[in-house]
PDB file of N, CA, C and O in Angstrom:
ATOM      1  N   UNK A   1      46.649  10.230  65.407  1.00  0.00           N
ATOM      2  CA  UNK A   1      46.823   8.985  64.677  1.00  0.00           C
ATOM      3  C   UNK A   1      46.946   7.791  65.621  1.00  0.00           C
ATOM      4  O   UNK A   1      46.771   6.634  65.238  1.00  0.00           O
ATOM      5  N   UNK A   2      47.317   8.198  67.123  1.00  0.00           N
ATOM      6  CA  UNK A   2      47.636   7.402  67.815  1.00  0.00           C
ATOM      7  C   UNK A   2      46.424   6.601  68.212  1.00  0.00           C
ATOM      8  O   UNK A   2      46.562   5.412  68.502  1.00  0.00           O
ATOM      9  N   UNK A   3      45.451   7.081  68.236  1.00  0.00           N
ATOM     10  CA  UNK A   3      44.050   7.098  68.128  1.00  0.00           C
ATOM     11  C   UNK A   3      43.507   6.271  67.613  1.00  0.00           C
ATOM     12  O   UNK A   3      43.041   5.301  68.210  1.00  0.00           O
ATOM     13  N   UNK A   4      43.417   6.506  66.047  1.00  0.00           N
ATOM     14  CA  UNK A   4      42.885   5.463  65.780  1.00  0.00           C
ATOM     15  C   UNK A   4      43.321   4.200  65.445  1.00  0.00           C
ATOM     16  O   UNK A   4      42.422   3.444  65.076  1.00  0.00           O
ATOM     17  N   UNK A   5      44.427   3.754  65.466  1.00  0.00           N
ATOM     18  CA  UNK A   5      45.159   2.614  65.358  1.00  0.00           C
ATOM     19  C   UNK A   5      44.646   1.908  66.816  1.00  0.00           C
ATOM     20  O   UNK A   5      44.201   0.770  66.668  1.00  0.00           O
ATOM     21  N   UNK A   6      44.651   2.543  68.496  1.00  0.00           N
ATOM     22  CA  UNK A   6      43.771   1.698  69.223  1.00  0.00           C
ATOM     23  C   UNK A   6      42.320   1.366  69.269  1.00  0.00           C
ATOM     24  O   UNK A   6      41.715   0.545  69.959  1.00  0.00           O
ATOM     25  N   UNK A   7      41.722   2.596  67.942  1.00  0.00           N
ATOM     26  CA  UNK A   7      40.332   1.744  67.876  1.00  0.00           C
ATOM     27  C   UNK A   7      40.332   0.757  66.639  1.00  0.00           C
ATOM     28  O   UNK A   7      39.246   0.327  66.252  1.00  0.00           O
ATOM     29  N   UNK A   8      41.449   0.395  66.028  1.00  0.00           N
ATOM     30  CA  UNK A   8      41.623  -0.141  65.568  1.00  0.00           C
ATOM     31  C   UNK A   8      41.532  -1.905  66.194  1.00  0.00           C
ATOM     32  O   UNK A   8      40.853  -2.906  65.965  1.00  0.00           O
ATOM     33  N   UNK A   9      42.570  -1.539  67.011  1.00  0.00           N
ATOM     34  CA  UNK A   9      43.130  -2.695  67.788  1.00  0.00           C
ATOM     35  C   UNK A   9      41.522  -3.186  68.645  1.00  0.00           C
ATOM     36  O   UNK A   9      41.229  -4.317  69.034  1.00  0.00           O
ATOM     37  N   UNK A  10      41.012  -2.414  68.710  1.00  0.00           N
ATOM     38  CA  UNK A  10      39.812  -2.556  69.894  1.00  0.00           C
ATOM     39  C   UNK A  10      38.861  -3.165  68.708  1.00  0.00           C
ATOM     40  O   UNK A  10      38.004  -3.943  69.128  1.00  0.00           O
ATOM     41  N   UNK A  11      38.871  -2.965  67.462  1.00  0.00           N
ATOM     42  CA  UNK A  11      37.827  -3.679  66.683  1.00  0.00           C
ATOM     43  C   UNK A  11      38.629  -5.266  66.634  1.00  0.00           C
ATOM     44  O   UNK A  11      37.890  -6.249  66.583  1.00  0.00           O
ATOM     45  N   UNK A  12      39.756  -5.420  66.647  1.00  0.00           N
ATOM     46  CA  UNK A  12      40.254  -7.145  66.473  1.00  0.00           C
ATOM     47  C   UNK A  12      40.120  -7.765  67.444  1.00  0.00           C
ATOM     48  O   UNK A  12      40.152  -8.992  67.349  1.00  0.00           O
ATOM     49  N   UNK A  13      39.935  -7.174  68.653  1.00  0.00           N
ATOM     50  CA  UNK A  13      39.597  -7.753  69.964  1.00  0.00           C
ATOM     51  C   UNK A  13      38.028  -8.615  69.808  1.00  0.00           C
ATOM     52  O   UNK A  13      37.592  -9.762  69.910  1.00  0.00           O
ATOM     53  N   UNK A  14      37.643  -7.508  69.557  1.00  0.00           N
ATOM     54  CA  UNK A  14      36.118  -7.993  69.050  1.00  0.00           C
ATOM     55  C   UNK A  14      36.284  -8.977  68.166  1.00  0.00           C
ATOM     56  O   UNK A  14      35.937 -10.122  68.457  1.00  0.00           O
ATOM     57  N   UNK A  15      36.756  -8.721  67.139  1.00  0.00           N
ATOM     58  CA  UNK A  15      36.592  -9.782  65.913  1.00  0.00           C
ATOM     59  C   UNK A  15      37.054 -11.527  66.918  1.00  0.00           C
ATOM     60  O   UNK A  15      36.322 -12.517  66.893  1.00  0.00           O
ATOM     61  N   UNK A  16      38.414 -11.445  67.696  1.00  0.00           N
ATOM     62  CA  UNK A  16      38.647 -12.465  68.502  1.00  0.00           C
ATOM     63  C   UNK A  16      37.283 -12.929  69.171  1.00  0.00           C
ATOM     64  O   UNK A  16      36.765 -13.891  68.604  1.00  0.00           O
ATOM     65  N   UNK A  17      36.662 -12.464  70.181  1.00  0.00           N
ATOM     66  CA  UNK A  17      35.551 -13.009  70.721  1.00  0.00           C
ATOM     67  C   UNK A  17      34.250 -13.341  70.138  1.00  0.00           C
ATOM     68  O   UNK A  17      33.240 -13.689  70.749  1.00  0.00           O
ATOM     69  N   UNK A  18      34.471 -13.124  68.346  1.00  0.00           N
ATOM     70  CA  UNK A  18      33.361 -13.206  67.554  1.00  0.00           C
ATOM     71  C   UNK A  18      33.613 -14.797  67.491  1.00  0.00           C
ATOM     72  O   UNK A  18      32.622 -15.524  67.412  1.00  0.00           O
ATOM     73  N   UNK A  19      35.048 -15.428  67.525  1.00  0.00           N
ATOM     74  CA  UNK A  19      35.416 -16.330  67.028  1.00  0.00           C
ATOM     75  C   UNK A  19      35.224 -17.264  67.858  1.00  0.00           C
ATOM     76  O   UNK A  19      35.109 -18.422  67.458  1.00  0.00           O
ATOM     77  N   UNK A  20      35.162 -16.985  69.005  1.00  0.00           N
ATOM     78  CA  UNK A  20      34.902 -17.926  70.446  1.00  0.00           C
ATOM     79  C   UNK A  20      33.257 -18.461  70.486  1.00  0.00           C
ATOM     80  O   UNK A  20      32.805 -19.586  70.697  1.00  0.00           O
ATOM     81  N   UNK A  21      32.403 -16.847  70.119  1.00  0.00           N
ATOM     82  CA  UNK A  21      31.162 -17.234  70.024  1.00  0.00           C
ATOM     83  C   UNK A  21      31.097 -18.407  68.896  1.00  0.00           C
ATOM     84  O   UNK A  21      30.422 -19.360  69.286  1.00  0.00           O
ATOM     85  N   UNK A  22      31.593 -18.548  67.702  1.00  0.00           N
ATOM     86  CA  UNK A  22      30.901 -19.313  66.966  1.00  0.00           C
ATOM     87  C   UNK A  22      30.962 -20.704  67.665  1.00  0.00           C
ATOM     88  O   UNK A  22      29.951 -21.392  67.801  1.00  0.00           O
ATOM     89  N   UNK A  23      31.952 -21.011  68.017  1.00  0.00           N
ATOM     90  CA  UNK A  23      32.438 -22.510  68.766  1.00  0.00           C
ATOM     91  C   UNK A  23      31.374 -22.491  69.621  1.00  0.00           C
ATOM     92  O   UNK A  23      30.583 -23.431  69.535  1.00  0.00           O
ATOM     93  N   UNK A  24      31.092 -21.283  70.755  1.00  0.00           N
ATOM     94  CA  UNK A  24      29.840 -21.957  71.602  1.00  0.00           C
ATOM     95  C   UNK A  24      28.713 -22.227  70.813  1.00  0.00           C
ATOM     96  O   UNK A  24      28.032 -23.232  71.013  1.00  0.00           O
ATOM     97  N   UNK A  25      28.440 -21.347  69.861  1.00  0.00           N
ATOM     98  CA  UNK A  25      27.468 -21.992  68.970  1.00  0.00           C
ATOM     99  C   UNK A  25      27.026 -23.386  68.174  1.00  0.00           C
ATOM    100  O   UNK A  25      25.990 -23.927  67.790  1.00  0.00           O
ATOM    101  N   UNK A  26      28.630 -23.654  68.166  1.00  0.00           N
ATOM    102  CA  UNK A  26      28.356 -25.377  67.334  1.00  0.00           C
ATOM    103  C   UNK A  26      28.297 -26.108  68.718  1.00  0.00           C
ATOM    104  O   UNK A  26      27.522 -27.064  68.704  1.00  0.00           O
ATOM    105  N   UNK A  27      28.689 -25.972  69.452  1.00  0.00           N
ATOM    106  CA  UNK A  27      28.610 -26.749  70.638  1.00  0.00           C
ATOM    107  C   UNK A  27      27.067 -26.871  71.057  1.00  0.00           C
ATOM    108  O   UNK A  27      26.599 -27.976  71.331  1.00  0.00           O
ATOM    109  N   UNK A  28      26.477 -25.987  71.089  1.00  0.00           N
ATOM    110  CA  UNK A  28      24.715 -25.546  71.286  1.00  0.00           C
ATOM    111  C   UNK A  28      24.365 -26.449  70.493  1.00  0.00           C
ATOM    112  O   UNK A  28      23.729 -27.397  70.952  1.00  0.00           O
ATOM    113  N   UNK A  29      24.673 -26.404  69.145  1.00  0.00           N
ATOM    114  CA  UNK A  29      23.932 -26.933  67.677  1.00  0.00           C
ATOM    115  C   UNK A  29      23.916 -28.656  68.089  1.00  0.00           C
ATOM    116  O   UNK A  29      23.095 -29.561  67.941  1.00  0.00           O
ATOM    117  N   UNK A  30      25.417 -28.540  68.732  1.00  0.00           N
ATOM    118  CA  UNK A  30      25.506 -30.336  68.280  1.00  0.00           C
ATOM    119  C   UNK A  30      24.871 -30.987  69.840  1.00  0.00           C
ATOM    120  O   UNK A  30      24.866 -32.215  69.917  1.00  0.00           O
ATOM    121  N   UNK A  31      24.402 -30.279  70.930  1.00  0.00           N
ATOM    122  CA  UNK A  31      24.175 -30.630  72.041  1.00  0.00           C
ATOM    123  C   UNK A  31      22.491 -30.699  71.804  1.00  0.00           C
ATOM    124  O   UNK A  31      21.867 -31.650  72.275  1.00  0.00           O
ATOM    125  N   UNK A  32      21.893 -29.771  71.145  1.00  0.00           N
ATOM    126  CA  UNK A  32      20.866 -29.456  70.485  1.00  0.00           C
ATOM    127  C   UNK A  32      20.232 -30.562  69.667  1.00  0.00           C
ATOM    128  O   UNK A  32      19.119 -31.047  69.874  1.00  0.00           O
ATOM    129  N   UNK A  33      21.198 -30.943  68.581  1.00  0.00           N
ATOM    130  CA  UNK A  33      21.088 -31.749  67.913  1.00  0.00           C
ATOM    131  C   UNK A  33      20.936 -33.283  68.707  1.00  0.00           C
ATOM    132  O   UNK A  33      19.841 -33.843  68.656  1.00  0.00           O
ATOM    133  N   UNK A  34      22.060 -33.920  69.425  1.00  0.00           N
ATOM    134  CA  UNK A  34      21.919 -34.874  70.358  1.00  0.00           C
ATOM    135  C   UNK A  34      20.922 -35.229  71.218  1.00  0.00           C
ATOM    136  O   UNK A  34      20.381 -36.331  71.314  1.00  0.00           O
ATOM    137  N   UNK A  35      20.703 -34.204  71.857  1.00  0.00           N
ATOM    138  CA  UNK A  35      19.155 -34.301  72.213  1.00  0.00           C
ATOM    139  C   UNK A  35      17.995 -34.387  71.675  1.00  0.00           C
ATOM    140  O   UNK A  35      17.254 -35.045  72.405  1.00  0.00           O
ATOM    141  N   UNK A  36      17.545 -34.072  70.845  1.00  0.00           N
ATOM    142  CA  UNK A  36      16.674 -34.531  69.731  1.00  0.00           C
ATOM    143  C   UNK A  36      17.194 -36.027  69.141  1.00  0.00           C
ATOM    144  O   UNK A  36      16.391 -36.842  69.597  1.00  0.00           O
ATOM    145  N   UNK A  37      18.050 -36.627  68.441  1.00  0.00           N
ATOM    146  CA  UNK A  37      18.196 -37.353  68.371  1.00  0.00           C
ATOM    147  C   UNK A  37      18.200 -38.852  69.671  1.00  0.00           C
ATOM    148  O   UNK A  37      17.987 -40.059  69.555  1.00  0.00           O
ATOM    149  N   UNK A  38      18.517 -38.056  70.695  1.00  0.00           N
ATOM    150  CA  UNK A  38      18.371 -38.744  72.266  1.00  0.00           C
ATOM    151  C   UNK A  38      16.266 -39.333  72.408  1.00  0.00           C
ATOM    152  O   UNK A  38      15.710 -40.420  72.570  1.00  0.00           O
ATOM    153  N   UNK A  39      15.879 -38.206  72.267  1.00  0.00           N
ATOM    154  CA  UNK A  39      14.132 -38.175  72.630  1.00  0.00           C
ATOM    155  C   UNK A  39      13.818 -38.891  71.159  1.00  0.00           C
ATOM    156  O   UNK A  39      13.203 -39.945  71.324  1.00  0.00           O
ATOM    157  N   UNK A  40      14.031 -38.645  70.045  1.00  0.00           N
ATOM    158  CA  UNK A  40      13.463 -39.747  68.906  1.00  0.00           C
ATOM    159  C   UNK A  40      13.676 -41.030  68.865  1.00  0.00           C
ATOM    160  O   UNK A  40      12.856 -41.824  68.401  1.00  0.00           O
ATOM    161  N   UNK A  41      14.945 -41.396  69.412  1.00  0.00           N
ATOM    162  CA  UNK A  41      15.247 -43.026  70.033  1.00  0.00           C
ATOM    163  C   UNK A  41      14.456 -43.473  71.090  1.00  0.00           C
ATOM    164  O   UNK A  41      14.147 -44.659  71.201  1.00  0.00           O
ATOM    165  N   UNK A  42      14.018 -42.398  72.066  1.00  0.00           N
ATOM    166  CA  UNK A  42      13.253 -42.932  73.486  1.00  0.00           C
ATOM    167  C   UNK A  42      11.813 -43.207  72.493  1.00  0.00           C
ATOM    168  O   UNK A  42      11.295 -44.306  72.291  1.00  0.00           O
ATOM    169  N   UNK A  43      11.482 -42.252  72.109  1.00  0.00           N
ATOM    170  CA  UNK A  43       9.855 -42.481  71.260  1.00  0.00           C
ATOM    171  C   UNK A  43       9.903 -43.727  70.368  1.00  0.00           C
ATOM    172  O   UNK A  43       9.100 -44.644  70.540  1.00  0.00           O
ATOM    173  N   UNK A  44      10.905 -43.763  69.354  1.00  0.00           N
ATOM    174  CA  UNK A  44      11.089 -45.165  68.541  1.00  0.00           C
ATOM    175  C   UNK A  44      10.889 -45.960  69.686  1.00  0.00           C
ATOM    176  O   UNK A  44       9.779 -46.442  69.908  1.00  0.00           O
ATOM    177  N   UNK A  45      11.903 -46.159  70.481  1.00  0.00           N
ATOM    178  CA  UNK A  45      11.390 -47.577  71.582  1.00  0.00           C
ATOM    179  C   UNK A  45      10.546 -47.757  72.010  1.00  0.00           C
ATOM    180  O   UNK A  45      10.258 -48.832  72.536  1.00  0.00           O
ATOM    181  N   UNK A  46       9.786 -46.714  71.944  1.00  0.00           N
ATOM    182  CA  UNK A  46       8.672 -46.880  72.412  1.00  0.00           C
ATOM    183  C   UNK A  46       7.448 -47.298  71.817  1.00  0.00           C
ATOM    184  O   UNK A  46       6.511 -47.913  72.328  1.00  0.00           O
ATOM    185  N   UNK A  47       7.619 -46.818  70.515  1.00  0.00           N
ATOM    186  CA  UNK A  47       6.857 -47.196  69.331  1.00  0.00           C
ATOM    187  C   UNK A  47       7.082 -48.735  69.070  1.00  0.00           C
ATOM    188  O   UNK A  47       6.104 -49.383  68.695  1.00  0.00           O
ATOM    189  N   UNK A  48       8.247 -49.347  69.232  1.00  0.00           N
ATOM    190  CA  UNK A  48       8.972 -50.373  69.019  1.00  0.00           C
ATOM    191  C   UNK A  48       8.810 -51.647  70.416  1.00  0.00           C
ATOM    192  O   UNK A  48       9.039 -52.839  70.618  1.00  0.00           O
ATOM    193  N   UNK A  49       8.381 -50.702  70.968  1.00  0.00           N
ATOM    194  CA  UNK A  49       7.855 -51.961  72.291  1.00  0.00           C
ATOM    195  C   UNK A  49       6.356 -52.353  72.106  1.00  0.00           C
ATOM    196  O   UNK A  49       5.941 -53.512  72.120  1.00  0.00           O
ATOM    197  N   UNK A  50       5.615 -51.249  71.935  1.00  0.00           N
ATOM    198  CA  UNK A  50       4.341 -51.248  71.715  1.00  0.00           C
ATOM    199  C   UNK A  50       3.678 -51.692  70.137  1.00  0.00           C
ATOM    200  O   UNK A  50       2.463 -51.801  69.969  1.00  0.00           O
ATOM    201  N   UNK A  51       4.430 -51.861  69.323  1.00  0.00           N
ATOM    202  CA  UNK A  51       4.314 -52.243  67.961  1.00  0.00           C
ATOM    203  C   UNK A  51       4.724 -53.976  68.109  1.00  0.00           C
ATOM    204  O   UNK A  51       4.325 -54.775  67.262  1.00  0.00           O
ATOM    205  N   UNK A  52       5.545 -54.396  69.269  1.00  0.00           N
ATOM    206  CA  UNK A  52       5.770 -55.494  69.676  1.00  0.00           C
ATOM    207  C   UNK A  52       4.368 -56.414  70.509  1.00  0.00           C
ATOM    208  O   UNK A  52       3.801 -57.485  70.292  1.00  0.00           O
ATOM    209  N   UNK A  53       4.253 -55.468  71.391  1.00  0.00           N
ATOM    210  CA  UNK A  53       3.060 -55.954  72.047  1.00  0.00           C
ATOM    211  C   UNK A  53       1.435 -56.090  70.932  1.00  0.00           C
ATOM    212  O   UNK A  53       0.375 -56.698  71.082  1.00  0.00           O
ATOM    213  N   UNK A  54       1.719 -55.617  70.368  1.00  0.00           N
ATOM    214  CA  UNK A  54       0.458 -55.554  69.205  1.00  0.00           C
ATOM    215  C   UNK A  54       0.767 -56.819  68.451  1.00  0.00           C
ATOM    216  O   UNK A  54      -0.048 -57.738  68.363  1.00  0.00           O
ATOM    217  N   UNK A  55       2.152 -56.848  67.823  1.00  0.00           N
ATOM    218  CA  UNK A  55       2.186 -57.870  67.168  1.00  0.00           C
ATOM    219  C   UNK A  55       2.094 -59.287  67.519  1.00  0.00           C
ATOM    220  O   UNK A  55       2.158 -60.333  66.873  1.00  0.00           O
ATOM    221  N   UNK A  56       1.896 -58.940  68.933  1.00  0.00           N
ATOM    222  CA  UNK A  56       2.336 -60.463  70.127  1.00  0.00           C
ATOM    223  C   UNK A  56       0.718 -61.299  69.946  1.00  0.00           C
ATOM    224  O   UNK A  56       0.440 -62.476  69.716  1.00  0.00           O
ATOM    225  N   UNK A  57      -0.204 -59.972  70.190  1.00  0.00           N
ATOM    226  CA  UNK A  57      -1.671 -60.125  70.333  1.00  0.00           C
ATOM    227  C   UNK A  57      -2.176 -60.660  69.360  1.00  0.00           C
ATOM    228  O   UNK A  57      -2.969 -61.596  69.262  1.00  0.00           O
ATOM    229  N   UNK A  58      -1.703 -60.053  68.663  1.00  0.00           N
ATOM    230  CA  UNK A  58      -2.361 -60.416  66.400  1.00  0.00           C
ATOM    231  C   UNK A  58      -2.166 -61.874  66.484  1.00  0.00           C
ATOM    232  O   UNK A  58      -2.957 -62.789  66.257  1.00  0.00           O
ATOM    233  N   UNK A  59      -0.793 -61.887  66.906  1.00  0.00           N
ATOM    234  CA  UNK A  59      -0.427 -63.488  66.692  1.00  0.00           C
ATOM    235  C   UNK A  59      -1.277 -64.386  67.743  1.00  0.00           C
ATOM    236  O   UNK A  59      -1.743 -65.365  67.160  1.00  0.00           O
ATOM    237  N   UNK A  60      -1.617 -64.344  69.123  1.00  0.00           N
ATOM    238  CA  UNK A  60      -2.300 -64.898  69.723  1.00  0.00           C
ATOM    239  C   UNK A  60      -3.805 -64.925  69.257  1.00  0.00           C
ATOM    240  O   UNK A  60      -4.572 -65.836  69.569  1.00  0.00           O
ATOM    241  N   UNK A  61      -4.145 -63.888  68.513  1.00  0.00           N
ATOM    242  CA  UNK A  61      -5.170 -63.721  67.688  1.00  0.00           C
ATOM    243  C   UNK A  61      -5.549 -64.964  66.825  1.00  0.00           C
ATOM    244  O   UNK A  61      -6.423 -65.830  66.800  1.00  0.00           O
ATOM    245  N   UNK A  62      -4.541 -64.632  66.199  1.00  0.00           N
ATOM    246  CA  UNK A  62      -4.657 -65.233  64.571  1.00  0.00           C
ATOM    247  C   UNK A  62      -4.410 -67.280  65.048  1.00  0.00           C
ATOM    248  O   UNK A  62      -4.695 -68.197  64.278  1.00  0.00           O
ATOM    249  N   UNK A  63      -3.950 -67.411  66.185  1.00  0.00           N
ATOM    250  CA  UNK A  63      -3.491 -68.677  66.335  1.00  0.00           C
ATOM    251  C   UNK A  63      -5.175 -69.104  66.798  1.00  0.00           C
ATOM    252  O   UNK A  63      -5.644 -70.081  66.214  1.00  0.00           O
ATOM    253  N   UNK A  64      -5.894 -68.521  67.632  1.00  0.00           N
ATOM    254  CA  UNK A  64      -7.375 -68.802  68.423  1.00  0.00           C
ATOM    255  C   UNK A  64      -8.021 -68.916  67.000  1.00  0.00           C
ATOM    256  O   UNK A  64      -8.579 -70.007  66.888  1.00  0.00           O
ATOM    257  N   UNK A  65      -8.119 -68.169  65.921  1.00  0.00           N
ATOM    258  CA  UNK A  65      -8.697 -67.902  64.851  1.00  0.00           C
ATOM    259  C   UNK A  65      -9.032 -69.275  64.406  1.00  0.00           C
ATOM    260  O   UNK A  65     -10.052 -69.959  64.333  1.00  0.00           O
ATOM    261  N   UNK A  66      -7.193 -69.472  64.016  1.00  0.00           N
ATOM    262  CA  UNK A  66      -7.146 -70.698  63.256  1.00  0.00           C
ATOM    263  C   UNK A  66      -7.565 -72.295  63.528  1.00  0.00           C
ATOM    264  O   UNK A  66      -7.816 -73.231  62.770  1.00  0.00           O
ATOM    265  N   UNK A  67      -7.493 -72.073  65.693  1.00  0.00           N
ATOM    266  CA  UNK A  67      -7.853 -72.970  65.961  1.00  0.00           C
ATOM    267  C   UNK A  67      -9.595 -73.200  65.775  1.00  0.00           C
ATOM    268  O   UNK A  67     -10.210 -74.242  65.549  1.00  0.00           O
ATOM    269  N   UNK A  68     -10.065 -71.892  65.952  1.00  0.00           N
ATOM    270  CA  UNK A  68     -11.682 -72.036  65.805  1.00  0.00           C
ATOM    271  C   UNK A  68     -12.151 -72.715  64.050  1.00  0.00           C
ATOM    272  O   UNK A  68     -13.001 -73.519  63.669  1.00  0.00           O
ATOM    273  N   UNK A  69     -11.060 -71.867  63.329  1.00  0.00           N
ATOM    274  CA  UNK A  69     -11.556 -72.232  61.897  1.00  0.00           C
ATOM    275  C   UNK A  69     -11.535 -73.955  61.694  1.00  0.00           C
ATOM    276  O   UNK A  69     -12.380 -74.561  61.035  1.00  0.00           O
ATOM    277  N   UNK A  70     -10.443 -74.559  62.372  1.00  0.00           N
ATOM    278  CA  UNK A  70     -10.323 -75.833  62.442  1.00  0.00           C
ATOM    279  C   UNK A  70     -11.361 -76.582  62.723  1.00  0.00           C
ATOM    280  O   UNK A  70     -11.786 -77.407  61.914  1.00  0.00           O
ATOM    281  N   UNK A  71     -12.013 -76.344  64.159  1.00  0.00           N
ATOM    282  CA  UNK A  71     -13.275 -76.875  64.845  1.00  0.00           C
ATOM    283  C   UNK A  71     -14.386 -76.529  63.875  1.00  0.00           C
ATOM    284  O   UNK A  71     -15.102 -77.450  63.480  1.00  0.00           O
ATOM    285  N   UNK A  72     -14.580 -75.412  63.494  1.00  0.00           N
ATOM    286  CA  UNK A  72     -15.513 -75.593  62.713  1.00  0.00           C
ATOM    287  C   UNK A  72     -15.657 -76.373  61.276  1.00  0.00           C
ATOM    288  O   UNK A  72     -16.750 -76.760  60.863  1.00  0.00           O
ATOM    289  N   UNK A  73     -14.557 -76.538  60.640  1.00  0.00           N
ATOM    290  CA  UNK A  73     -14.113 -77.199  59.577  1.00  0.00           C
ATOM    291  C   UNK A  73     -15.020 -78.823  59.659  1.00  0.00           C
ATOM    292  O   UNK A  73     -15.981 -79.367  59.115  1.00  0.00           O
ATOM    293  N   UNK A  74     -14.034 -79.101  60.665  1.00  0.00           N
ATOM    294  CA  UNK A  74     -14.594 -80.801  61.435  1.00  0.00           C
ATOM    295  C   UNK A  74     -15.916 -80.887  61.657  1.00  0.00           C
ATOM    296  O   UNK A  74     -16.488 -81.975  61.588  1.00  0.00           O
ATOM    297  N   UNK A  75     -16.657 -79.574  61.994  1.00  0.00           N
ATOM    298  CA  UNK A  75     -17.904 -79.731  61.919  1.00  0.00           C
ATOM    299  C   UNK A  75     -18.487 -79.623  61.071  1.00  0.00           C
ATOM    300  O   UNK A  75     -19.594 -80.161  61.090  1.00  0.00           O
ATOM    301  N   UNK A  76     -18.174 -79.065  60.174  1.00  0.00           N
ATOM    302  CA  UNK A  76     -19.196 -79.077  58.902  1.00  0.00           C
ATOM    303  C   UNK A  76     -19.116 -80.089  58.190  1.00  0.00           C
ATOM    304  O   UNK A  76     -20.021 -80.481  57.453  1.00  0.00           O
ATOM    305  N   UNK A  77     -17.690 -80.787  58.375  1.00  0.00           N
ATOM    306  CA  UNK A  77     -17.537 -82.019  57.613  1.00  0.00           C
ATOM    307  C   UNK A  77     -18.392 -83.264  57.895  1.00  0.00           C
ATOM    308  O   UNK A  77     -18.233 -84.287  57.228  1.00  0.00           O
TER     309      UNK A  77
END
């Protein structure tokens, strides 16, 4: 009997280090998680710099446009 009461004891041991694993696990999850969230901010900025520079152009665009539409205006007039 003496017996199995230490394989007893030897299964709660276990059950203890089951409990340790889960913690390294959320720790993984949320380090896991952070990082992904880390690299989707670098890409947004990046998207977000370059969605800047586009919009910079359009506008230098659209200003040449308007000045041409002008000149020609005066000329047809």
């Amino acid at each position: 009997m003496g017996r199995v009461g230490d394989e007893g004891d030897e299964g709660d041991e276990g059950d203890e280090g089951d409990e340790g694993d889960e913690g390294d696990e959320g720790d993984k999850t949320f380090f896991t998680f952070h990082f992904l969230l880390s690299t989707q901010h670098s890409q947004l900025s990046t998207l977000n710099s370059a969605l800047s520079t586009q919009h910079s152009q359009l506008s230098t665009l659209n200003s040449a446009l308007s000045t041409q539409h002008s000149q020609l205006s005066t000329q047809h007039s």
